[in-house]
C-alpha positions as CSV (number, residue, x, y, z in Angstrom):
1,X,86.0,148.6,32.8
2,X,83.6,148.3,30.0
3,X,80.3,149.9,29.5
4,X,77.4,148.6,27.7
5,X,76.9,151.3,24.9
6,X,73.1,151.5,25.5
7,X,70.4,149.9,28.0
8,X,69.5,146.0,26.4
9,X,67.9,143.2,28.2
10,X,70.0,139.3,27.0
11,X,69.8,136.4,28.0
12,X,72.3,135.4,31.0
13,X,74.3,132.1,29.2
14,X,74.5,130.2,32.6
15,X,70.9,131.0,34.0
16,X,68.8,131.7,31.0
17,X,67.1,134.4,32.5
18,X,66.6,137.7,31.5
19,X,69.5,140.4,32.3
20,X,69.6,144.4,32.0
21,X,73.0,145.6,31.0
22,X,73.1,148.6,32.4
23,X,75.4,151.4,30.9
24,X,75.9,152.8,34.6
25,X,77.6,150.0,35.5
26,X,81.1,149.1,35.3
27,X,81.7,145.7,34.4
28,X,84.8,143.4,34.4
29,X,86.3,142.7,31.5
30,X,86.2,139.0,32.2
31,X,82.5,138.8,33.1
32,X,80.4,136.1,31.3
33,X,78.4,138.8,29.8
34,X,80.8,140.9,28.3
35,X,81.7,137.9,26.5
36,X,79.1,136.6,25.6
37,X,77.8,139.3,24.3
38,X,80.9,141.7,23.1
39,X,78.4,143.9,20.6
40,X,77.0,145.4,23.5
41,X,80.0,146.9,24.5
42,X,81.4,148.6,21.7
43,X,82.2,152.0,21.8
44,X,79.0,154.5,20.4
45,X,81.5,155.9,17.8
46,X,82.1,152.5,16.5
47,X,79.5,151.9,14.4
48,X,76.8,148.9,14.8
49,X,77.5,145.9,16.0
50,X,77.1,142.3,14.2
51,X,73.4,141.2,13.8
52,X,72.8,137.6,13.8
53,X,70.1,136.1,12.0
54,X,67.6,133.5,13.6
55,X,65.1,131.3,11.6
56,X,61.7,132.2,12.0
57,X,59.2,129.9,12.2
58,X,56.1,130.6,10.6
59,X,52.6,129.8,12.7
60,X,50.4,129.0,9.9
61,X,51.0,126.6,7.0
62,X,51.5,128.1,3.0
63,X,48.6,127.0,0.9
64,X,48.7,123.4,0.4
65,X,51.4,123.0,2.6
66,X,50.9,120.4,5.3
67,X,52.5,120.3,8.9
68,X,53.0,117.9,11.1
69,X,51.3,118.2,14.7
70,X,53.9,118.9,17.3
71,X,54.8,116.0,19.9
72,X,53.7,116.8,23.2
């Protein structure tokens, strides 16, 4: 049964909501969580796991730059 290496909150990919793995928990291999998010449990000795990158959007406009009011 595999451990989550450390305590991390993710988003559940059927719910959307907010999960705790918990390292004091045993969970089954074939869990949605430990597939969705396999990083989490890698062994400590292992190294880091893989970091994705999101785009971050910026709240305020460059100088000169114009942007287009949001659609509501």
């Amino acid at each position: 049964m595999p451990h989550p290496n450390q305590p991390v909150a993710v988003t559940h990919p059927e719910s959307g909501g907010y999960v705790t793995l918990d390292p004091a928990i045993n969970y089954d291999p074939d869990d949605i969580l430990v597939k969705a998010y396999p990083w989490a449990f890698l062994a400590k000795d292992t190294g880091p796991g893989v970091v994705e990158s999101m785009p971050i959007e910026t709240t305020t406009a460059a100088p000169g730059e114009k942007r287009p009011r949001p659609q509501r």
